[in-house]
N, C-alpha and C positions, 0 to 999 in steps of 0.2 A: 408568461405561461408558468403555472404552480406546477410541479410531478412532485408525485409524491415518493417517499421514501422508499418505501414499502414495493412500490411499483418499480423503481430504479434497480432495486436489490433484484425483482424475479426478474428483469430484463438481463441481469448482468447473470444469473443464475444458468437460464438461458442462452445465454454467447459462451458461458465455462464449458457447459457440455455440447458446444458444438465448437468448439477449439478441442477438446481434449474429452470425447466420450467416456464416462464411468467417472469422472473427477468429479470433486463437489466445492462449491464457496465456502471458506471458515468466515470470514469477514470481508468485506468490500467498503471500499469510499471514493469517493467523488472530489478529486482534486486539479487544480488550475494551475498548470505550469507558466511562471514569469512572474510580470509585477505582484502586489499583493490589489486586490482588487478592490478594495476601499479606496484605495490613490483616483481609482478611475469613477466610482459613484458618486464622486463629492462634483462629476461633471455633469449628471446626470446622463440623459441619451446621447447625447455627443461622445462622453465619454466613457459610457460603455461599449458604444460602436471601435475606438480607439483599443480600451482595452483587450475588444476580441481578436481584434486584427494582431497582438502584442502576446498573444497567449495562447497555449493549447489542451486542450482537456481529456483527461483519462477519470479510467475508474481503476483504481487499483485493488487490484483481489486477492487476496490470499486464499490457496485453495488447499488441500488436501494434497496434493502431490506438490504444488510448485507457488508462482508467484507471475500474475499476468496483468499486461497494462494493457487496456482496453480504451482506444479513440472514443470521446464521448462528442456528441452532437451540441455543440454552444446555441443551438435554439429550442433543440428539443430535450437535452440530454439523455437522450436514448446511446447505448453504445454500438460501437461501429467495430472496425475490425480490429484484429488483435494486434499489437505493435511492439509488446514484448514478453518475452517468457522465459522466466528465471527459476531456480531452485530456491528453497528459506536462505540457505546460507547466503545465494550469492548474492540477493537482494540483501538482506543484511549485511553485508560488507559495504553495500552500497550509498547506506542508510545515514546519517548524520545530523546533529543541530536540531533536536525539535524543540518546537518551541509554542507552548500551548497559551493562545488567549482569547478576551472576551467574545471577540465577532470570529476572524478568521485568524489561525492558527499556520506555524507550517512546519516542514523539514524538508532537508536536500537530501536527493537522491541524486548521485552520476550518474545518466543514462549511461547504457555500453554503447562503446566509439565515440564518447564526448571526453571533453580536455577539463571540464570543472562541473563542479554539478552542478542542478537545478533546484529552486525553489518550488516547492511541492504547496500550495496554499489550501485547505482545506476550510469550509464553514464550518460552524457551531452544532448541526445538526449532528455532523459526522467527524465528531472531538471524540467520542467516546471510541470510536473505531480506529481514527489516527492514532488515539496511545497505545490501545492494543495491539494496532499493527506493529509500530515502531517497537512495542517491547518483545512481540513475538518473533519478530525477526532478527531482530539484534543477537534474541536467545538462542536463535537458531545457528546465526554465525559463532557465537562463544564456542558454542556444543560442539562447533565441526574439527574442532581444533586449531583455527587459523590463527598467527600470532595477536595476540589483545592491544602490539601495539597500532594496530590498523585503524581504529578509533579511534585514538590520539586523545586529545580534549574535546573531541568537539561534542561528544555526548554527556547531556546533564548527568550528574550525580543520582540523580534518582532515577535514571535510565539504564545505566551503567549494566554493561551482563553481569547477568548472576545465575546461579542455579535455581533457577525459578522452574518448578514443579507445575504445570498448568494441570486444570480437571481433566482425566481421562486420559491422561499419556502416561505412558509406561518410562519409569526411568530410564537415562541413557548417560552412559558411560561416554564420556568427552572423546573423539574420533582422533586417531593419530594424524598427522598432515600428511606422512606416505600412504595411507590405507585408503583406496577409495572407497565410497560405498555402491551398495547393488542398485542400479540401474531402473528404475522403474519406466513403465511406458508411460512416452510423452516429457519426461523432463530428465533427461539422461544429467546420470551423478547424485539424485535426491534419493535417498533412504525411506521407504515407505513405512511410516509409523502412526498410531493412533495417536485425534490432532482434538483440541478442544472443538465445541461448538462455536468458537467466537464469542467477541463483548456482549454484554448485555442487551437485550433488545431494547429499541426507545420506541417513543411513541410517535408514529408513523405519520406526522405532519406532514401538509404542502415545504416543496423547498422551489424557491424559485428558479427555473430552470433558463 
């Protein structure tokens, strides 16, 4: 089964505002938690049937107030219920190791209540939205004020936080670690502030689903 892009994005568009009414998507992708899923095509059908049973699939969102992983359906990839919801910051605290290439690309994220993190794999379609996520969040945790030794080495050099100005956000003054910020509804502790539109749009190809 092809779905297309285009169609995946208003589906998850759709699950935002019915987790969290009045919030909007900045960017979404489509990621495969566990092996990297080339290991498992080179078995063909056998071996996708393995790989599904070995892996689990979200859409990962960045929205406007916060940061949500949303169950995706390994047949259909329609998304299903909500499974986590975080602030910018604390996803980015959570963020590490990306590593972008030809087919399928990826980075770890600790899920919260896990002991080491996960490998995040994302396809080629949705490269363009894995780096933005990864830089947007990252940004987000620098900004909060959390100590910068939290990301250790494990982030590229061209990753690395920085004062990066995105389109349409209003500068912000790095957040003290005693100071909390104002609360917004639905993801208590996130600072409401004007958020870009997200990565560039691609063209809206079949992705096999």
């Amino acid at each position: 089964m092809a779905v297309r892009k285009a169609t995946m994005q208003g589906q998850i568009a759709e699950a935002v505002a019915a987790a969290n009414p009045g919030d909007q998507p900045l960017s979404t992708m489509f990621v495969v938690r566990g092996p990297n899923p080339m290991l498992f095509a080179l078995f063909g059908a056998i071996g996708a049937l393995i790989g599904a049973s070995m892996s689990d699939y979200y859409f990962l969102t960045v929205t406007r107030q916060g940061v949500m992983f949303h169950r995706a359906s390994a047949l259909s990839s329609r998304p299903k219920e909500l499974a986590y919801a975080l602030t910018h910051a604390q996803a980015g605290a959570l963020l590490s190791d990306l590593k972008i290439n030809t087919t399928w690309s990826r980075m770890f994220f600790l899920f919260p209540g896990k002991d080491k993190p996960a490998k995040l794999n994302f396809p080629r379609p949705w490269r363009n939205e894995g780096e933005w996520i990864f830089r947007f969040l990252t940004d987000a945790y620098a900004a909060s004020g959390a100590p910068q030794q939290a990301y250790g080495a494990q982030v590229p050099p061209q990753y690395a936080p920085q004062q990066h100005q995105y389109p349409g956000q209003a500068p912000q003054a790095p957040m003290a670690p005693n100071h909390p910020p104002a609360p917004p509804v639905g993801y208590p502790g996130q600072a409401p502030n004007p958020y870009p539109a997200g990565p560039p749009p691609q063209p809206g190809g079949p992705y096999p689903g």
